[in-house]
C-alpha positions in Angstrom: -2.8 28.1 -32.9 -5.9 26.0 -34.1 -9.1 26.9 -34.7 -12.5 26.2 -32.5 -13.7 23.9 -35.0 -10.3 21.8 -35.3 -10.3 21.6 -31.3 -10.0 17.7 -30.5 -9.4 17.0 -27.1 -10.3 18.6 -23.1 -8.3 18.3 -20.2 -10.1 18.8 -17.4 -9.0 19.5 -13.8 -12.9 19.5 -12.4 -10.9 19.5 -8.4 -7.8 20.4 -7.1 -8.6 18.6 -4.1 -6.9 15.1 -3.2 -6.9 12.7 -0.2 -3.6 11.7 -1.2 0.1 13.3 -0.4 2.2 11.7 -3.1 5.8 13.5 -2.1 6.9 14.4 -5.9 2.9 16.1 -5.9 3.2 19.5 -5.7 -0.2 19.7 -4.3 2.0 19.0 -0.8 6.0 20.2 -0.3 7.7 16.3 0.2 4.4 14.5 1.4 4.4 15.8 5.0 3.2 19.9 4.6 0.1 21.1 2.6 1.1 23.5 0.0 0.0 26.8 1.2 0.0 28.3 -2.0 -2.8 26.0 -3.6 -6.2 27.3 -4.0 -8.5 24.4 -3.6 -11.7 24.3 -6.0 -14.0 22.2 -7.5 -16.6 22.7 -10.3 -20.2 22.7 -10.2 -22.4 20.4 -12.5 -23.8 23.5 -13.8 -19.9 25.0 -14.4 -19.3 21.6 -16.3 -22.4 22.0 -18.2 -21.4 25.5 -18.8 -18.1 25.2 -20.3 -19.1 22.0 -22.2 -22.1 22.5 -24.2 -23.7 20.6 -26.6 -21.1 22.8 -29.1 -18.2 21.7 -27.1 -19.3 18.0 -26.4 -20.1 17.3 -30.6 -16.9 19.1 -31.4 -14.3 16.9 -29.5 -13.6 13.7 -29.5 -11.9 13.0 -26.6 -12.2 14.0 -22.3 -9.5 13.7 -20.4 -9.9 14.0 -15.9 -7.2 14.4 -14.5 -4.9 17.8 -14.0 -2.5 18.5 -12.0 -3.0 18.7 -8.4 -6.2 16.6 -7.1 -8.2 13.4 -8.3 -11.5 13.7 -10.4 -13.2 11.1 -8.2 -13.1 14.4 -5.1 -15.6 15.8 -7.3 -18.7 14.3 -6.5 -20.7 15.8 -9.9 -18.1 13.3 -11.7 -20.6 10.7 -12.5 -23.6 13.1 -13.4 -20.7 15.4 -15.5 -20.1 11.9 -17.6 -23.5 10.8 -18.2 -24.3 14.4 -19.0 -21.5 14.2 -21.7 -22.3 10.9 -23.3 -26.3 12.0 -23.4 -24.6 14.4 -26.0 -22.2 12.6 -27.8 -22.6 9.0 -26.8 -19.1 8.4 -29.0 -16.3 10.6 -26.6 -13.7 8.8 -25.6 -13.3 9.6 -21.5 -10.1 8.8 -19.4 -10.4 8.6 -15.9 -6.5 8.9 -14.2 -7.4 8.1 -10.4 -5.6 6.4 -7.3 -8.4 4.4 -7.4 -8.7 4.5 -3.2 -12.0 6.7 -3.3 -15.8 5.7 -3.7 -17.3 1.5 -2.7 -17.1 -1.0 -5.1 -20.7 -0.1 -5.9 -19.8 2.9 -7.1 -17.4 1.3 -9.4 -19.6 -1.2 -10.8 -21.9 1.8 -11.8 -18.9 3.7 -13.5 -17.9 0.9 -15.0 -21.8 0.2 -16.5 -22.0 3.7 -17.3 -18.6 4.5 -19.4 -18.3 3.5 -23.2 -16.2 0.9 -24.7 -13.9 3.6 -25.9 -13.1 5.0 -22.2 -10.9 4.0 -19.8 -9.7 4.4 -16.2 -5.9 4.8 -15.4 -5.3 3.3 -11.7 -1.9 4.7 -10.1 -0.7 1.7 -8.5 3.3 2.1 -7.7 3.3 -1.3 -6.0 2.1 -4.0 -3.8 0.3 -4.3 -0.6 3.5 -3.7 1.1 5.0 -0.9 -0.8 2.7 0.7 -2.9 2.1 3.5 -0.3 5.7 4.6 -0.3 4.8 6.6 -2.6 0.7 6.9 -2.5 1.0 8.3 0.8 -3.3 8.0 2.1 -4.2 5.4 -0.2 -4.8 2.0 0.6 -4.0 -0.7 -2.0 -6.4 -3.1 -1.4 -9.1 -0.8 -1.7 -7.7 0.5 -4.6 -7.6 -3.6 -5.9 -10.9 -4.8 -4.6 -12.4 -1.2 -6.4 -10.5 -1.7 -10.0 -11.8 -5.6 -9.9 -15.7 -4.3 -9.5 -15.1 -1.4 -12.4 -13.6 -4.6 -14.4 -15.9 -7.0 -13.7 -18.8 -4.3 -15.0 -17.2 -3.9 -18.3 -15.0 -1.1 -18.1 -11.2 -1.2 -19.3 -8.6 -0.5 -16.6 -5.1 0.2 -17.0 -2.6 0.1 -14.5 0.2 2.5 -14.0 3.1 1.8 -12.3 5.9 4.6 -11.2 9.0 2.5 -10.6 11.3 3.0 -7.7 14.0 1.4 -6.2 12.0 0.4 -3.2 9.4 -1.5 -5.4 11.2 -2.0 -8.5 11.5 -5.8 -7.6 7.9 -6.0 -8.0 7.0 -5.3 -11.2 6.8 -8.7 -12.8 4.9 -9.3 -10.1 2.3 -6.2 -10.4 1.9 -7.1 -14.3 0.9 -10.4 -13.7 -1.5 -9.3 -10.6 -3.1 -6.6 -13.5 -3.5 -9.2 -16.3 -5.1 -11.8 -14.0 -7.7 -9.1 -12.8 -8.6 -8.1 -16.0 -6.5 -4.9 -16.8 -5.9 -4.1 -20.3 -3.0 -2.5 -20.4 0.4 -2.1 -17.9 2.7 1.1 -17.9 5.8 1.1 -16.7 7.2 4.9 -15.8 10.1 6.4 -14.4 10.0 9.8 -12.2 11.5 12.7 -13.7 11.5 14.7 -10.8 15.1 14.9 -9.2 16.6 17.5 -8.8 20.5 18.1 -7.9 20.6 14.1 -6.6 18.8 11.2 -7.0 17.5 11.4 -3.6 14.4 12.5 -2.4 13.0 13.3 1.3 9.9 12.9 2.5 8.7 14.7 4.9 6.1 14.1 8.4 3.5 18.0 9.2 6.3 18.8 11.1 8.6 18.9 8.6 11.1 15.9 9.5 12.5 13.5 7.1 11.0 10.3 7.8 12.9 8.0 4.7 14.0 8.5 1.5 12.6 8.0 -2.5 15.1 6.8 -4.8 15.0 6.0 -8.5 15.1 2.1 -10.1 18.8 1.0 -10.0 17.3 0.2 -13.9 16.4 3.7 -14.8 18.3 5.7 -17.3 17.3 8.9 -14.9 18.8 12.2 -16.2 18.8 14.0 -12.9 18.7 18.6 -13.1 22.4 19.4 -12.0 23.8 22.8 -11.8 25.2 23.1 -14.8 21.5 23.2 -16.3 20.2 25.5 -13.7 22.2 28.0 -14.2 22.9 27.9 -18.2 18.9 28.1 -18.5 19.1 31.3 -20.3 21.4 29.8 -22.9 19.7 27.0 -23.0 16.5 28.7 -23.5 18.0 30.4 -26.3 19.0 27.4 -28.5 15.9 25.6 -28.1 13.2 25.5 -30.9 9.7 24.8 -29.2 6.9 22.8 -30.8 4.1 22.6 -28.9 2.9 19.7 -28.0 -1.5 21.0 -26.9 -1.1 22.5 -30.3 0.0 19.1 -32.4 -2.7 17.7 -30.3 -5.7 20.1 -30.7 -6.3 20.1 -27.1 -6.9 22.7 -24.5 -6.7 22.3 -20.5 -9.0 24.1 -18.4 -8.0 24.3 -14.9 -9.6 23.4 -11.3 -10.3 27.5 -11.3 -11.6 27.5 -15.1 -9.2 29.2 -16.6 -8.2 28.0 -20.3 -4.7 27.2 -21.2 -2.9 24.7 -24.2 -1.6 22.8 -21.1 -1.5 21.9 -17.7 2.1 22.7 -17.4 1.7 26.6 -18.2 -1.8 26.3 -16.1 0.6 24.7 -12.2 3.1 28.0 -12.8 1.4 29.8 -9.8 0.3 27.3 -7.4 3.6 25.7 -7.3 4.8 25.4 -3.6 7.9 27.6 -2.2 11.2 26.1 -3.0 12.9 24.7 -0.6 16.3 24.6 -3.0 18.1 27.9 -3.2 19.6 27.0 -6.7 16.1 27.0 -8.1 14.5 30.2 -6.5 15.7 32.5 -9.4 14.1 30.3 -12.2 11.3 29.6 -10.2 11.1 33.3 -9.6 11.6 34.2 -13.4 8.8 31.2 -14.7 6.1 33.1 -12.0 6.9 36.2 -13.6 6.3 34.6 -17.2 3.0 33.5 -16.2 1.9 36.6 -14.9 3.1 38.4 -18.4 0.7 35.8 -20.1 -2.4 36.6 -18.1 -1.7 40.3 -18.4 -1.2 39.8 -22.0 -4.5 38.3 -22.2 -6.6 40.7 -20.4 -6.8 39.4 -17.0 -7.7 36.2 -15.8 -11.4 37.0 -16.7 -10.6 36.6 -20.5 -9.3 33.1 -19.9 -12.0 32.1 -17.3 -14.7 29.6 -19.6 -17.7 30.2 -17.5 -17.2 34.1 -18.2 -16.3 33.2 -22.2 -17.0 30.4 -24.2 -14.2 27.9 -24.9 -15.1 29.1 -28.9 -14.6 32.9 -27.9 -11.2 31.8 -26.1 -9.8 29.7 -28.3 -11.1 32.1 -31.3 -9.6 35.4 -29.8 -7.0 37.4 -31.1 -5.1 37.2 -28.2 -5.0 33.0 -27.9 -4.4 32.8 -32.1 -1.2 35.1 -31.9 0.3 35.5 -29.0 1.0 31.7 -27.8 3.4 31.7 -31.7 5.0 34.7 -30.6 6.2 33.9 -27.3 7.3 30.3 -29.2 9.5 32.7 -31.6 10.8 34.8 -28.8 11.5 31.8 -27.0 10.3 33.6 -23.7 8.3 31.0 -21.9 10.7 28.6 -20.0 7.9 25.9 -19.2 7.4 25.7 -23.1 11.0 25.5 -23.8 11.2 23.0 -21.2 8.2 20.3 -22.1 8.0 21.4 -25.5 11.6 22.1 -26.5 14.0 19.8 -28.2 16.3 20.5 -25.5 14.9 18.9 -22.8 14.9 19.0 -18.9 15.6 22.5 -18.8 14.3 22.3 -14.9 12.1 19.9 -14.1 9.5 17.9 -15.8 6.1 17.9 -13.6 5.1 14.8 -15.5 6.8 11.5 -15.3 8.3 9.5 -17.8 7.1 6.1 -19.6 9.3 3.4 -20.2 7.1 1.0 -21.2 3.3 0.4 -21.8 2.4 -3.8 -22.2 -1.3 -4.1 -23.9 -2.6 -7.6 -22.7 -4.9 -8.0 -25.8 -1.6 -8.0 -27.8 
């Protein structure tokens, strides 16, 4: 691994919490039941403070909010934790990713005031007025359009992310000419990775009933998990050499709990929701089992937790330097073989793909 001093970029999960229920999330099981297994937490200004100090904020160079289960904006210290951070280094680069349906425009016009030229806010907007909360279940678009316009209009640099679907995927021509005309910088077009067995997925109502169906773009290239890659994992594990991507990167995530880990898909392992799909429950099973050998290997939670030890200490130990190369070599964490490997898709990817990013100033 890399040294404290080469450390580049944070990614930061300062909530877990999210108003939200985005059926692919796995902050909910299909949209309809709350995950039971999530342990809902936010940090404190003084946590933030804490775990970035004035070391911390001088070293890197870049702040990412977002992580894997909630929304920064939940956090209400999100404003205070910024203008903290730029009192220090007034050059970060910040990136807000957001469904943009919290806060008033007020609050926007101050973000956007507030915020350097070299941050940004990503705004998930999978749609129009009339489809856009297929998929961002809770989240009203308008809202989410009338606050993105006031963080624009105050000088901050939007981008607008897209997740394409079948049941919008006439729209984004549409979309990207809605986002240049307000003032977004930049469109991204992405796919969902997340199918499992068939390119179908359920959501669900709280009482557990299918109420329609997700499907992909008739225009994606989607390579959906069958069988045959569930249950050759072990042989696929095998011939796959890992290169990590946190470590290319310099970057360490630190999760809604604190805890320190190279990236947010090693940090979801034990939060994840039960399975509903019997094909999956022994990986599942044997990645839960992985995670646990990590901590263990480590010391205990404790030794990862940044408001017990300084990000330096972590990412300086013995334990961080050393052992994250050998389980590479030994090829015994499936999630890095997975995200990181050169066989890819070994399960399922938490994160979804891009297919295209249009910059407006081009």
């Amino acid at each position: 691994m890399f040294d404290f001093t080469e450390l580049e970029s944070l990614h930061l999960e300062i909530t877990n919490n999210c108003q939200a229920s985005c059926p692919m999330c796995t902050r909910n099981i299909h949209g309809g039941i709350e995950n039971p297994n999530l342990q809902k937490n936010g940090w404190t200004l003084s946590q933030y403070k804490k775990i970035l100090n004035e070391e911390v904020c001088n070293q890197i160079n870049k702040i990412m909010f977002c992580g894997n289960y909630g929304d920064p904006l939940l956090n209400k210290n999100l404003p205070d934790m910024i203008e903290y951070t730029l009192s220090v280094n007034p050059n970060i680069e910040i990136r807000i990713h957001t469904n943009g349906s919290l806060r008033n425009t007020e609050w926007w016009k101050d973000l956007g005031e507030k915020l350097n030229k070299k941050s940004s806010v990503i705004f998930a907007i999978d749609g129009l007025e009339d489809t856009h909360s297929l998929y961002r279940i809770g989240t009203d678009y308008n809202k989410i359009i009338d606050n993105a316009k006031a963080f624009i209009d105050a000088g901050g640099n939007a981008s607008w992310a897209f997740i394409r679907f079948k049941h919008n995927e006439h729209q984004v021509d549409e979309a990207q000419r809605i986002a240049k005309e307000l003032g977004f910088y930049e469109f991204t077009l992405k796919d969902s990775s997340r199918w499992v067995l068939e390119a179908v997925f359920p959501v669900l109502d709280s009482s557990g009933e299918i109420v329609y169906n997700l499907e992909p773009s008739t225009e994606s290239d989607i390579k959906i998990i069958d069988e045959s890659i569930i249950k050759n994992y072990k042989n696929i594990l095998e011939n796959t050499e890992i290169s990590c991507h946190a470590k290319h990167t310099k970057e360490v995530y630190v999760d809604a709990q604190c805890h320190v880990f190279p990236c947010c898909w090693i940090a979801m392992i034990p939060y994840h929701p039960p399975e509903r799909n019997d094909s999956i429950i022994e990986i599942r099973n044997k990645i839960n089992q992985e995670y646990w050998k990590i901590v263990n290997d480590f010391g205990g939670r404790r030794n990862l937790n940044a408001t017990k030890k300084s990000l330096r200490n972590i990412v300086n130990s013995v334990e961080y330097q050393n052992l994250w190369e050998k389980y590479w070599k030994e090829k015994s964490i499936i999630t890095c073989a997975r995200m990181c490997g050169k066989v890819k898709n070994l399960y399922s990817k938490p994160n979804d793909q891009f297919v295209e990013t249009r910059n407006f100033d081009e």
